[in-house]
BAVO-633192 format. One record per residue (C-alpha): residue in one letter; x, y, z. Coordinates in Angstrom, 2 decimals. Each point is the difference from the previous one (the first is absolute). Layout:
BAVO-633192
@code->a; X->X; Y->Y; Z->Z .
...
***
This chain:
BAVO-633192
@code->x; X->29.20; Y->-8.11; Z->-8.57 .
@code->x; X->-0.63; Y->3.52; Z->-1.33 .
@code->x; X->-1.06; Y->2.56; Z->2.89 .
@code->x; X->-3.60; Y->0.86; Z->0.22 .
@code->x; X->-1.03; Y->3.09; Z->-1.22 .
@code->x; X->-0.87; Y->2.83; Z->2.47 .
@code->x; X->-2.61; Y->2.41; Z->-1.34 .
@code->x; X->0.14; Y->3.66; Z->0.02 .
@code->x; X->-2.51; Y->2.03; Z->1.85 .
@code->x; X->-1.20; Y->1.81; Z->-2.92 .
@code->x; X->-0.19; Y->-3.75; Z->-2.19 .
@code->x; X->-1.55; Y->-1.77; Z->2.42 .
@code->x; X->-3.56; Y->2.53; Z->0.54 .
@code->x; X->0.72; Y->1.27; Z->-3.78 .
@code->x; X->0.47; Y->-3.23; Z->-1.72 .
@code->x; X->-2.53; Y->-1.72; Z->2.44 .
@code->x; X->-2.68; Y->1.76; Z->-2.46 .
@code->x; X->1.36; Y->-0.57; Z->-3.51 .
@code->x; X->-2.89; Y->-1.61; Z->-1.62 .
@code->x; X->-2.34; Y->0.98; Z->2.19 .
@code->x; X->-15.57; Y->21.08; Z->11.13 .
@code->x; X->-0.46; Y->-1.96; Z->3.59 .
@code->x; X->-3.37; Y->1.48; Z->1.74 .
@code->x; X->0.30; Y->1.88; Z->3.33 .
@code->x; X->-2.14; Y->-1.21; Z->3.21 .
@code->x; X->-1.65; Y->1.69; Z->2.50 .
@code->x; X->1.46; Y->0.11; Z->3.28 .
@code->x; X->0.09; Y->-2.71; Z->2.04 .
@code->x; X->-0.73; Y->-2.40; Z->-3.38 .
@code->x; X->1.75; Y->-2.92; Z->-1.18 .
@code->x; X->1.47; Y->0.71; Z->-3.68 .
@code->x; X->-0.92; Y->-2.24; Z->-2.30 .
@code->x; X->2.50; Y->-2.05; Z->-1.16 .
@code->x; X->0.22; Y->0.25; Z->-3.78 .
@code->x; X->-0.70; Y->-2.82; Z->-2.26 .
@code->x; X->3.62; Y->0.22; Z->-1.67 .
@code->x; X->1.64; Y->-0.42; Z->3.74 .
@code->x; X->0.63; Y->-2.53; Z->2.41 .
@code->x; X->0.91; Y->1.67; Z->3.34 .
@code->x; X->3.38; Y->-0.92; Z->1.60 .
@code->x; X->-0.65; Y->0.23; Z->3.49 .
@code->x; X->-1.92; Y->-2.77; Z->2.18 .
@code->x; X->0.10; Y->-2.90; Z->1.98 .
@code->x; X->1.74; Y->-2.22; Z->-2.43 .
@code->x; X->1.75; Y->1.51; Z->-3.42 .
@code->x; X->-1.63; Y->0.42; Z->-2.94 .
@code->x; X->0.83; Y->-2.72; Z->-3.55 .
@code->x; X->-0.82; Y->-3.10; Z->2.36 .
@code->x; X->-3.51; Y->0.19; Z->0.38 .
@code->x; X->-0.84; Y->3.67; Z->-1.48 .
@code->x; X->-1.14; Y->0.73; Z->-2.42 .
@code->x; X->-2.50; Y->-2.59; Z->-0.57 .
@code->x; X->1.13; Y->-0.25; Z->-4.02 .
@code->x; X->3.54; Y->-1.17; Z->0.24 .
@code->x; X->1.26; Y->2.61; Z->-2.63 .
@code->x; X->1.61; Y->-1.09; Z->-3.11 .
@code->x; X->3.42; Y->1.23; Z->0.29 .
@code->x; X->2.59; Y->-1.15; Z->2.44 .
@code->x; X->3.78; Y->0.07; Z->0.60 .
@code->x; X->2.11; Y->-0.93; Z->2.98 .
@code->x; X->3.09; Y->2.05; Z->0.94 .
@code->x; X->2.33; Y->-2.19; Z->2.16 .
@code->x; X->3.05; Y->1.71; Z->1.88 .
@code->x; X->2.82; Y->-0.68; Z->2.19 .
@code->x; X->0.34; Y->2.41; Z->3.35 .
@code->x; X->3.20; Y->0.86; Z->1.43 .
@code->x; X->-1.43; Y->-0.36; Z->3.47 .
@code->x; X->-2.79; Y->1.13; Z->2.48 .
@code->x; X->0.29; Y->3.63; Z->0.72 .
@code->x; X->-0.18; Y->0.27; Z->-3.91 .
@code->x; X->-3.30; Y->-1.99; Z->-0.30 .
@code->x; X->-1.00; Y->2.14; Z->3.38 .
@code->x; X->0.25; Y->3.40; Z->-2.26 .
@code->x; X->-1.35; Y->-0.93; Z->-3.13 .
@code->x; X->-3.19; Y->-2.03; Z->1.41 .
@code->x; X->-0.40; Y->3.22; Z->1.74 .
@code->x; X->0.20; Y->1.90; Z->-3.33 .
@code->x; X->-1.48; Y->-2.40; Z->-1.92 .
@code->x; X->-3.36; Y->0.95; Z->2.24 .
@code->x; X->0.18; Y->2.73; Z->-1.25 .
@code->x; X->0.39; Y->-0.75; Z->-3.52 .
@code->x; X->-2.21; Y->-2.71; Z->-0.62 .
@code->x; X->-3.58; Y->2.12; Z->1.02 .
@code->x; X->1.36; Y->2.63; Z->-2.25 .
@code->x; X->0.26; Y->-2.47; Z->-3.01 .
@code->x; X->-3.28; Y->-1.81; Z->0.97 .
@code->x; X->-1.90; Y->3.64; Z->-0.33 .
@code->x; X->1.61; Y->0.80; Z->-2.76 .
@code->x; X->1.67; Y->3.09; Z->1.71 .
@code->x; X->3.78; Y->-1.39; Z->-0.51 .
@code->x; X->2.07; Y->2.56; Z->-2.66 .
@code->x; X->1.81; Y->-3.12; Z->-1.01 .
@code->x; X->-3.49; Y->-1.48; Z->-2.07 .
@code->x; X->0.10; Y->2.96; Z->-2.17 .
@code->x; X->-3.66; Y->1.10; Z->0.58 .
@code->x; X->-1.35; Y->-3.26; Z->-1.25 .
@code->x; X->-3.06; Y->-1.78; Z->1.89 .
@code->x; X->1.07; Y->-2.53; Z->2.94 .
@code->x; X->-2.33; Y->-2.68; Z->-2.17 .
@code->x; X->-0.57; Y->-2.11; Z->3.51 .
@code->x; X->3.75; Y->0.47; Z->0.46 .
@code->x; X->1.34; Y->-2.39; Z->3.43 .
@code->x; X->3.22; Y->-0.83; Z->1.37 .
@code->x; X->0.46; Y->-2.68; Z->2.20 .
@code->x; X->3.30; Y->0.10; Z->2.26 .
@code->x; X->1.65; Y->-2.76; Z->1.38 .
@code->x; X->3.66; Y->-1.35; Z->1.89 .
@code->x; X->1.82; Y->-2.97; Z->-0.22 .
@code->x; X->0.67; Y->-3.30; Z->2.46 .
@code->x; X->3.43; Y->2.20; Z->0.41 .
@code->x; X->-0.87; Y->3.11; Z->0.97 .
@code->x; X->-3.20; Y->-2.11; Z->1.90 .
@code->x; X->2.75; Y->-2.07; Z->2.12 .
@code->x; X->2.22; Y->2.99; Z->0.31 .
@code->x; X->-3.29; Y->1.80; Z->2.10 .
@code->x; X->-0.86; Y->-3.19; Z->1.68 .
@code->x; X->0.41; Y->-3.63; Z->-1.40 .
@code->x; X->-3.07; Y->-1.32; Z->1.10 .
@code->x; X->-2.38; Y->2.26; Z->-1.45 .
@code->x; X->-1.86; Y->-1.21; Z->-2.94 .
@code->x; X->1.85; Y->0.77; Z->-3.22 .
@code->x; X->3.44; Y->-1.05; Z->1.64 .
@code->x; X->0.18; Y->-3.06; Z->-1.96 .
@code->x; X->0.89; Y->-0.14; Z->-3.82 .
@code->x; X->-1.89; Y->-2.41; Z->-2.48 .
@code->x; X->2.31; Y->-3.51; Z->-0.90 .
@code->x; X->1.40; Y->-0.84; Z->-3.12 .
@code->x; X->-2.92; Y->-2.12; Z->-2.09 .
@code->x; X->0.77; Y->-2.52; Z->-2.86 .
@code->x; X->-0.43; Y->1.38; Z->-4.03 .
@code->x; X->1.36; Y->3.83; Z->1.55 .
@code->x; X->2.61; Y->1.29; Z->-2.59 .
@code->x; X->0.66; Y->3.88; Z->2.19 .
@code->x; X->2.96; Y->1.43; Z->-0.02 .
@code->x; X->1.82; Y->1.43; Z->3.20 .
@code->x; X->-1.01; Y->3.51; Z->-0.47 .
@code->x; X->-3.60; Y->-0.80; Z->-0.86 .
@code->x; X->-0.43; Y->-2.21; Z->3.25 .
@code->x; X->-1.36; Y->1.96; Z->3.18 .
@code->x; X->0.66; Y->3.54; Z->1.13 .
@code->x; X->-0.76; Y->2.59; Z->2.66 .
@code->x; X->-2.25; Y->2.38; Z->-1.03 .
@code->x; X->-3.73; Y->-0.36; Z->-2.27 .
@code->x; X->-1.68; Y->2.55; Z->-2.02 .
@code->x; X->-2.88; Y->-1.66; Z->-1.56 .
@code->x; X->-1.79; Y->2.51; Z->-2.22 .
@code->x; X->-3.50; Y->-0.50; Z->-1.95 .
@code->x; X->-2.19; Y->2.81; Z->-2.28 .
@code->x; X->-2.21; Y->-0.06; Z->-2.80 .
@code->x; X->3.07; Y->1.66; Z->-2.35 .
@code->x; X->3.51; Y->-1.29; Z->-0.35 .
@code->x; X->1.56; Y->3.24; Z->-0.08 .
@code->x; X->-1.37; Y->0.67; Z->3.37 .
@code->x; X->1.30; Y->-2.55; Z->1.04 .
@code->x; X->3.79; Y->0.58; Z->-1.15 .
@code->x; X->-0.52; Y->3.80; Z->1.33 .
@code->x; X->-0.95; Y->-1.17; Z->3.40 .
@code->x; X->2.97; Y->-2.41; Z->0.19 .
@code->x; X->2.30; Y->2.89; Z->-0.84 .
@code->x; X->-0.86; Y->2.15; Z->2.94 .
@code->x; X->0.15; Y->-2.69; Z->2.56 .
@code->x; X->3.04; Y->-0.67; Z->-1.14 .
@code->x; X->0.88; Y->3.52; Z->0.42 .
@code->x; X->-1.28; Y->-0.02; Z->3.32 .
@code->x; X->2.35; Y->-3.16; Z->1.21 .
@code->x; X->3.21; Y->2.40; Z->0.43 .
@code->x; X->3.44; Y->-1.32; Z->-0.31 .
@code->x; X->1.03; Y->-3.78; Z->0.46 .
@code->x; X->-2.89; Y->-1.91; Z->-1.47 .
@code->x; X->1.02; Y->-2.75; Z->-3.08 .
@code->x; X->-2.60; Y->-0.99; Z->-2.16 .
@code->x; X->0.08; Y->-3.68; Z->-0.11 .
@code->x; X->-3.22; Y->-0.90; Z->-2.32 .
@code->x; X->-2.79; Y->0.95; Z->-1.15 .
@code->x; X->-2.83; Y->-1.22; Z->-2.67 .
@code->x; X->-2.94; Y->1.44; Z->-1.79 .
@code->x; X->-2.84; Y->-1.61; Z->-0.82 .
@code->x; X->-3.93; Y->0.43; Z->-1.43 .
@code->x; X->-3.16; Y->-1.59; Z->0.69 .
@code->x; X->-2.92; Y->-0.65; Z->-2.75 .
@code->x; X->-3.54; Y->1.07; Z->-0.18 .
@code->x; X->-1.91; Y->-2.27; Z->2.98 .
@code->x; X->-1.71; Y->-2.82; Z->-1.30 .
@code->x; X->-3.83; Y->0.32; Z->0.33 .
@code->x; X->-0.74; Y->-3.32; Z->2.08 .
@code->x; X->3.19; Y->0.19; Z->2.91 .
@code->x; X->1.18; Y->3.69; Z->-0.04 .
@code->x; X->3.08; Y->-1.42; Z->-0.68 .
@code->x; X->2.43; Y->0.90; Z->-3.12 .
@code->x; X->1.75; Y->-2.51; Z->-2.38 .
@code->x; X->3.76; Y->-1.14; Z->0.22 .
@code->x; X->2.17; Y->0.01; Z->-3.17 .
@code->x; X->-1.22; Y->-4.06; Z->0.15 .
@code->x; X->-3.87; Y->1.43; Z->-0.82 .
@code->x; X->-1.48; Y->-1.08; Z->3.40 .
@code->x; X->-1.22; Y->1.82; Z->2.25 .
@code->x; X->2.41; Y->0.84; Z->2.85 .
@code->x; X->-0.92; Y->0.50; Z->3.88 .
@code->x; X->-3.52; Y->-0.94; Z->-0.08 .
@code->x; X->0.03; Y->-1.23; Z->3.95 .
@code->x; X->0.62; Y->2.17; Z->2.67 .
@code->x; X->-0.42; Y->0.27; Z->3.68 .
@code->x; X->-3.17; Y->2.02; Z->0.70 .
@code->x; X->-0.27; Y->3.23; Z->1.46 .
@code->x; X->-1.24; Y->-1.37; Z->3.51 .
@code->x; X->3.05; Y->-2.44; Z->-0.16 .
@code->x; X->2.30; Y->2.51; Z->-0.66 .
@code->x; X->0.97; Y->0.14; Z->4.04 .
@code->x; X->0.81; Y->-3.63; Z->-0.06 .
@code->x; X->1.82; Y->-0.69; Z->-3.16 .
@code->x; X->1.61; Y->4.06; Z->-0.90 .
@code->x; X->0.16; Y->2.40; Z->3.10 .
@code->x; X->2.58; Y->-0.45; Z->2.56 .
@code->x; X->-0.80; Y->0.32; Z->3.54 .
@code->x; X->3.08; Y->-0.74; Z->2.43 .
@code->x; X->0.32; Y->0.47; Z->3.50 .
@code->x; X->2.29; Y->3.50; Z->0.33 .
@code->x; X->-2.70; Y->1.48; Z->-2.76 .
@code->x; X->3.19; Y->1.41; Z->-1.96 .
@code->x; X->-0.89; Y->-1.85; Z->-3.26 .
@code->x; X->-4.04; Y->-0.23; Z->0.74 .
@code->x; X->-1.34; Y->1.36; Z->-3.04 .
@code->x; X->2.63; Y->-1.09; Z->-2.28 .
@code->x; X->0.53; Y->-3.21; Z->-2.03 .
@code->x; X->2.77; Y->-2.12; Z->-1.77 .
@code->x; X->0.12; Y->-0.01; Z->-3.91 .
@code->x; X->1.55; Y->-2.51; Z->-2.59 .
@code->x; X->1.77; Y->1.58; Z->-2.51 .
@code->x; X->0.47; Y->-2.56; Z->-2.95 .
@code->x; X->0.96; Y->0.40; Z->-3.35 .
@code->x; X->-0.24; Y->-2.49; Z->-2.96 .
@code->x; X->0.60; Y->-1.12; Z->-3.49 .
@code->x; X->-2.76; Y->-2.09; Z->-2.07 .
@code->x; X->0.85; Y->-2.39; Z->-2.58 .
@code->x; X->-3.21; Y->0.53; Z->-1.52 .
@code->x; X->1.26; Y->-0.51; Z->-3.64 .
@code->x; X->-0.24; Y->-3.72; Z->1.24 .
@code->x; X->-2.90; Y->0.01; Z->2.13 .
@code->x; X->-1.61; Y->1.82; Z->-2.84 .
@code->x; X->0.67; Y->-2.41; Z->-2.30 .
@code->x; X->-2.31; Y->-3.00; Z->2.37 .
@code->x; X->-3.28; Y->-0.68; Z->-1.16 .
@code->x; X->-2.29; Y->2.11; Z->1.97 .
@code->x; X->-1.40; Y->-3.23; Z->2.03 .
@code->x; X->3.63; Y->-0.70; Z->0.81 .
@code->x; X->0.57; Y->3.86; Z->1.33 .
@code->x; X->-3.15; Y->-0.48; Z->2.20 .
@code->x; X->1.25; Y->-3.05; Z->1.52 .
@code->x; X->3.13; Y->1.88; Z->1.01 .
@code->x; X->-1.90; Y->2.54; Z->1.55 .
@code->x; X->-2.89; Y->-1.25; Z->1.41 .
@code->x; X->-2.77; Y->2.36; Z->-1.92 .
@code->x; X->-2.33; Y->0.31; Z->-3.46 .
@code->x; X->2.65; Y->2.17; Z->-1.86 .
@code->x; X->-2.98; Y->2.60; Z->-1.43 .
@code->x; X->-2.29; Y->-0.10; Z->2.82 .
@code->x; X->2.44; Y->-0.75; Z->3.02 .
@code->x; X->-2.37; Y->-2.33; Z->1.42 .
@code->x; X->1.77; Y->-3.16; Z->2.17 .
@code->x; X->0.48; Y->-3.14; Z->-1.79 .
@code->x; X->-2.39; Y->-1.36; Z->2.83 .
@code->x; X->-3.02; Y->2.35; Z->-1.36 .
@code->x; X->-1.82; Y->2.93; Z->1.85 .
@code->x; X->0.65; Y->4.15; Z->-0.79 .
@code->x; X->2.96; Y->0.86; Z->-0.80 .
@code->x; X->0.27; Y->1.47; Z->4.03 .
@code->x; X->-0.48; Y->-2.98; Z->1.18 .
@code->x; X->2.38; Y->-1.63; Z->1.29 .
@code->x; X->0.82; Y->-3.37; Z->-1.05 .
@code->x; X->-0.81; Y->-3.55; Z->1.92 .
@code->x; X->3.00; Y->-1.74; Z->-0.59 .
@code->x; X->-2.00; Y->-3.09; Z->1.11 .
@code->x; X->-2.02; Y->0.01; Z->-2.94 .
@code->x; X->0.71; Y->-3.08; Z->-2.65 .
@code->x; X->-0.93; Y->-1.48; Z->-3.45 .
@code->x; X->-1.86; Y->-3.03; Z->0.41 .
@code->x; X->2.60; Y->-2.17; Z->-1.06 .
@code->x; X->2.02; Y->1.40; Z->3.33 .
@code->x; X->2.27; Y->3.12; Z->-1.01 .
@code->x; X->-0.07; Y->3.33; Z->1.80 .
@code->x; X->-1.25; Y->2.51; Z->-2.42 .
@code->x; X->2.28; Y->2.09; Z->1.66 .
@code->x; X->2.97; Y->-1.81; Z->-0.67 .
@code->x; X->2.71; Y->-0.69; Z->2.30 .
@code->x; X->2.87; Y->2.50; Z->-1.31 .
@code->x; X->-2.71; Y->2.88; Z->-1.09 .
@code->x; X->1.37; Y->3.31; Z->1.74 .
@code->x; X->-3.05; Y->1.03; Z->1.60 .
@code->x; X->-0.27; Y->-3.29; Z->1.62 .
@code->x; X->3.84; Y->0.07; Z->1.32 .
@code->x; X->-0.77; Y->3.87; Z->1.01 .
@code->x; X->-2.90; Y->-0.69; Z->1.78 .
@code->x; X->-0.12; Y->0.12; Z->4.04 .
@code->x; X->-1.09; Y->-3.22; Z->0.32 .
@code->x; X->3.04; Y->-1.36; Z->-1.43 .
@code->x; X->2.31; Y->2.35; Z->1.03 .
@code->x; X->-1.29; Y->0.07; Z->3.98 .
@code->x; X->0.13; Y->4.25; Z->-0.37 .
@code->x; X->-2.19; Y->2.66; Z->-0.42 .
@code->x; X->-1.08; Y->1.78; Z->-3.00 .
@code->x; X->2.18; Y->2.94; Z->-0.77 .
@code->x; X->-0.73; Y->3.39; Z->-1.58 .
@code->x; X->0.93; Y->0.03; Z->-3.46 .
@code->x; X->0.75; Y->2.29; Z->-2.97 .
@code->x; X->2.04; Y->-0.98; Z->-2.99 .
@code->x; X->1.08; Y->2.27; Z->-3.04 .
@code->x; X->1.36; Y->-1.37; Z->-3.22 .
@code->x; X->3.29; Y->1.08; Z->-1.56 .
@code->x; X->0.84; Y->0.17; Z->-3.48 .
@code->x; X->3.68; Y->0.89; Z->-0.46 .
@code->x; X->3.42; Y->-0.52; Z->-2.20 .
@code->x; X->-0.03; Y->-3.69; Z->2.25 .
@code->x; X->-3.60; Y->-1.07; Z->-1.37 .
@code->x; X->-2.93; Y->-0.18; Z->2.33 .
@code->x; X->-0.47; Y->-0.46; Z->3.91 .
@code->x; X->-1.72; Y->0.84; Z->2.74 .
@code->x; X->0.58; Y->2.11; Z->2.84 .
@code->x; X->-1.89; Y->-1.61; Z->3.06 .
@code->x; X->-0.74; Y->1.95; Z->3.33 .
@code->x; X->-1.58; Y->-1.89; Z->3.16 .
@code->x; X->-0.92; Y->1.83; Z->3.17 .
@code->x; X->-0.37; Y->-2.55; Z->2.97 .
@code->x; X->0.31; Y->0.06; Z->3.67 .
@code->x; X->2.04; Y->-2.38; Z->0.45 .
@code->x; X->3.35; Y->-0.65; Z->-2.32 .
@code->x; X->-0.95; Y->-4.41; Z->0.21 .
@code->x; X->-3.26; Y->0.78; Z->-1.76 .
@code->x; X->2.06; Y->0.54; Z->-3.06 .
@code->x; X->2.70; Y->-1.97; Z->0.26 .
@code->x; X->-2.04; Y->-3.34; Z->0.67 .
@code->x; X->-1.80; Y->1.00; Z->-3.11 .
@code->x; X->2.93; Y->0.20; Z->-1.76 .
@code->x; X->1.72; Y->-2.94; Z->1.26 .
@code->x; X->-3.66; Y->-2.62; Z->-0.65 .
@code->x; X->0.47; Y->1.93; Z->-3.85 .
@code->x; X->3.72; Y->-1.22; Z->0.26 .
@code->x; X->-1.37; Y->-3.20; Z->0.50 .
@code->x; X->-1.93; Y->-0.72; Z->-2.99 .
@code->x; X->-1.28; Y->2.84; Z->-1.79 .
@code->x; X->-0.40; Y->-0.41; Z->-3.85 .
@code->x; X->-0.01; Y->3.76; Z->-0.59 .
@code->x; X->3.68; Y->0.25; Z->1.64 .
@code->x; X->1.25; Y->-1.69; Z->-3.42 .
@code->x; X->-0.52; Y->2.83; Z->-2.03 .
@code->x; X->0.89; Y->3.05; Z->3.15 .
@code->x; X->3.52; Y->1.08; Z->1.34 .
@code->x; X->0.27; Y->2.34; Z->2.70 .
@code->x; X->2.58; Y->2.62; Z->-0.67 .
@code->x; X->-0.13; Y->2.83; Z->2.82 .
@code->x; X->-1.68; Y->-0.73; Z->3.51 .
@code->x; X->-0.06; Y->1.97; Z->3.16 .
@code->x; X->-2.30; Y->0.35; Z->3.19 .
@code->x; X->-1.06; Y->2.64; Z->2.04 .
@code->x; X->-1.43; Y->1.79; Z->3.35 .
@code->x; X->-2.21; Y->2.19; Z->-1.36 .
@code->x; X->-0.24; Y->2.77; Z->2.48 .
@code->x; X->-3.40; Y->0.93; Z->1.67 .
@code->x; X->-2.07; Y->2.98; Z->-1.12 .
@code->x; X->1.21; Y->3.71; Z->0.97 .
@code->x; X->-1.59; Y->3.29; Z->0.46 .
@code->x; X->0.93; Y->3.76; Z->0.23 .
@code->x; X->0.86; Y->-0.40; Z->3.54 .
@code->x; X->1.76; Y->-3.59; Z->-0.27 .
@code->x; X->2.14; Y->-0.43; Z->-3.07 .
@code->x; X->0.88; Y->-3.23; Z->-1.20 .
@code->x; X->3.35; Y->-1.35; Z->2.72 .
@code->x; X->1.57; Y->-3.11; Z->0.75 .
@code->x; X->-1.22; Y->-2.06; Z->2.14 .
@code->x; X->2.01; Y->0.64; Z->3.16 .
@code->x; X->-1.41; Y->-0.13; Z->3.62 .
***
């Protein structure tokens, strides 16, 4: 067995791109945000929820830590950093426009147990059948998930928080990916597979029940746990279906992303509906019939996905934000199961995360100790 390859700092934020006059106020006024921004500091942290667009560039910088007084100091500077890049302000993006710039920050079920094991976030994701990942591209300690508009802003940004890191950190993984124009009837953009991709979501009003945590000590209230997925398509071969064959697979019209059982195309679909002579329209193996909480028994999750066109062909990189860790991993274990779309996907990275509550100028981002 050859040993895997470790990646350089510089490689892994500089390759992870190949291919890819504020007013003043009045005292006592609240500054307009500008339209180009997305501030950094609240309640929860910006890229889950904000901004409302889900921007159309994305890469995830994964890292190993060499312990917790080093993730101590560099969340601390990282607080620092990240408002600075988010306003545009940071030397390190070269004058350029943030362009909705947000970076997400999250720790692994390590460094999690190391604080306190049974904190949310402590526990790692299991191994799933059709995963081909590697050692080194399996879990990790530390998360920078960064979104813009531009894909130079987003490389810049991941250079200065690796900067800010100090001595000690690895880089373990990391991925790039790209999202397409929205369709016009869900929002949502196409997949490398030509459907439409993340058309369901939790609502805003659900959002406390199915995204936010809320535990008792209130150290992670605020925060959330992401899925971190990556994976290859075979869509040469799902390509090559007839069309009414790819929308049995999936579950959807193809060009209009309407459910097999009828409706809009945000509906979402009655998997009791049949044909007269007794078959579901939805049919039994169609992924957004094995995804769906009714046969899974969990609740929706938050969902982006970005698709990835690279030297190994085309994939996906997924990203679910849930409050609870099962949500996701029932769903993944009922598309296990049975799901016809799993013959033509491979997962080839996959980590989870805590992803630390919100911080301000007065509270920077910490771990969550008592």
């Amino acid at each position: 067995m050859t040993e895997p390859v470790r990646l350089s700092r510089r490689g892994l934020l500089f390759g992870a791109c190949a291919g890819l006059v504020a007013g003043c106020s009045s005292p006592g006024e609240i500054a307009p945000v500008p339209a180009d921004q997305v501030p950094a500091h609240g309640v929860h942290q910006a890229g889950i929820v904000t901004p409302a667009v889900v921007q159309r560039h994305c890469a995830v910088f994964v890292w190993d830590a060499p312990g917790l007084p080093e993730i101590t100091a560099a969340l601390r500077r990282l607080s620092t950093v990240i408002p600075a890049l988010a306003t545009g302000d940071a030397p390190a993006l070269a004058g350029m426009p943030p362009g909705s710039l947000t970076v997400t920050v999250g720790i692994g079920p390590r460094i999690v147990a190391a604080v306190d094991p049974s904190l949310p976030g402590a526990t790692d994701l299991p191994v799933f059948t059709r995963e081909r990942i590697a050692p080194t591209d399996r879990g990790g300690d530390l998360l920078f998930q960064v979104c813009a508009a531009d894909a130079l802003t987003v490389n810049l940004a991941g250079v200065a928080l690796a900067d800010a890191l100090g001595p000690g950190f690895v880089p373990r993984w990391r991925q790039t990916g790209v999202r397409g124009e929205p369709t016009a009837d869900t929002g949502a953009p196409r997949n490398p597979l030509g459907f439409a991709d993340g058309i369901v979501n939790p609502l805003p009003a659900d959002y406390g029940r199915t995204v936010w945590l809320d535990e008792p000590s209130g150290r992670v209230t605020g925060g959330t746990i992401a899925v971190v997925r990556r994976f290859s398509l075979d869509a040469g071969r799902f390509l090559a279906l007839p069309v009414d064959a790819q929308e049995q697979v999936i579950g959807r019209r193809r060009a209009s992303s309407v459910p097999l059982s009828g409706g809009a195309a945000t509906d979402r679909p009655d998997l009791g509906a049949k044909t007269p002579d007794g078959r579901y329209l939805v049919p039994v193996d169609a992924h957004v019939r094995r995804a769906h909480p009714s046969v899974t028994g969990a609740e929706l999750m938050l969902r982006r996905s970005y698709s990835i066109s690279d030297a190994s062909g085309l994939g996906l990189l997924f990203i679910s934000f849930q409050r609870d860790l099962h949500s996701y991993v029932r769903t993944q274990q009922a598309m296990d199961d049975r799901d016809a779309l799993l013959d033509f996907t491979t997962a080839t990275a996959t980590a989870t995360f805590l992803i630390l509550p919100g911080f301000t100028p007065t509270r920077p981002l910490a771990l969550p100790v008592l």
